[in-house]
N, C-alpha and C positions, 0 to 999 in steps of 0.2 A: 459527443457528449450524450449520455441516457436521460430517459429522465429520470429515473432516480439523481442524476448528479445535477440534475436543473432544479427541481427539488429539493435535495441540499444546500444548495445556493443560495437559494429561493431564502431558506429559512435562516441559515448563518447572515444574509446580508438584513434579514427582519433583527437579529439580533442586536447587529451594527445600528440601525437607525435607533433602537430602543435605548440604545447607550447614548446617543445622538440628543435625543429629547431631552432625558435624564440630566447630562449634558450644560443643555439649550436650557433650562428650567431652574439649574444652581444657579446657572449665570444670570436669570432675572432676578434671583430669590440676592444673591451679591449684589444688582446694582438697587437693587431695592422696590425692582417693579410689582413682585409678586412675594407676599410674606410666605415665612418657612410652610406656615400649615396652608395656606395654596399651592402653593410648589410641590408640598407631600400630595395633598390630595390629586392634584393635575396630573403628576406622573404613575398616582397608584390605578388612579381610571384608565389612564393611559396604555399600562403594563396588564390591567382586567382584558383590555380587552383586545390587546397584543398576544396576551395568551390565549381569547377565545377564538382568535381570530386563525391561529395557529392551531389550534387543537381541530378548527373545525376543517383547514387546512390536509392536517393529517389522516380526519377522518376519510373525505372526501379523497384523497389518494389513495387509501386502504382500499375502500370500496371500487375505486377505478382498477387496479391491480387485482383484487378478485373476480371482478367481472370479466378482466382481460384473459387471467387466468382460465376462467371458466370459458370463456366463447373458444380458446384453445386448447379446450380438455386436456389441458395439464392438470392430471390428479395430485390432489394435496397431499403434505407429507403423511397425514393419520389415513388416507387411502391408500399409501405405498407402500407402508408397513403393516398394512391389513390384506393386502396383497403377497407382500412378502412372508408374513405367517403360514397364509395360505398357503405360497407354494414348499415349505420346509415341511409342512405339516402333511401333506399331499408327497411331496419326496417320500417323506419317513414311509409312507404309507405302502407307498411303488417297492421301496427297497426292502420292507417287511414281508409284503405279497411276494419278490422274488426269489424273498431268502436270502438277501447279499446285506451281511455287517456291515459298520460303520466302515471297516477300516476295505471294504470291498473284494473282502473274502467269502464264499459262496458259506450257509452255514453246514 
């Protein structure tokens, strides 16, 4: 398993519990422990900070993945294609200097 797929996980199973709560919180608001605007309120806090929790979540693996990225100078995709520019650009250039057309006939 990667971690991306622990991460996944991770976050589909935060879904699960959120539905879980939700849930847990009709069934007070039904037997009459907690009235409806508690029960709204409880699960909206709930769900705030289920999503901040998660976002900071995702931030936080962003950043881990770039860092990992970068300590393994793997270049990113807008460096690869800046590279790659380069070398078509640098081609054209070679094949001009040599005289040889597109189709690799001398001119």
């Amino acid at each position: 398993m990667t971690i991306f797929d622990s991460v996944r996980n991770a976050i589909l199973a935060g879904f699960g519990i959120q539905e879980k709560v939700k849930e847990f919180i009709d069934e007070l608001v039904r037997k009459g422990e907690l009235s409806e605007s508690q029960g709204a309120k409880f699960v909206k806090e709930w769900s705030e900070r289920a999503d901040k929790g998660s976002s900071d979540l995702n931030k936080n693996f962003s950043e881990l993945m770039s860092k990992t990225l970068e300590k393994m100078n793997i270049p990113t995709k807008e460096e690869f294609e800046r590279l790659n520019k380069k070398v078509h650009s640098l081609s054209a250039r070679v094949r001009k200097l040599e005289g040889v057309t597109e189709e690799g006939q001398e001119e």
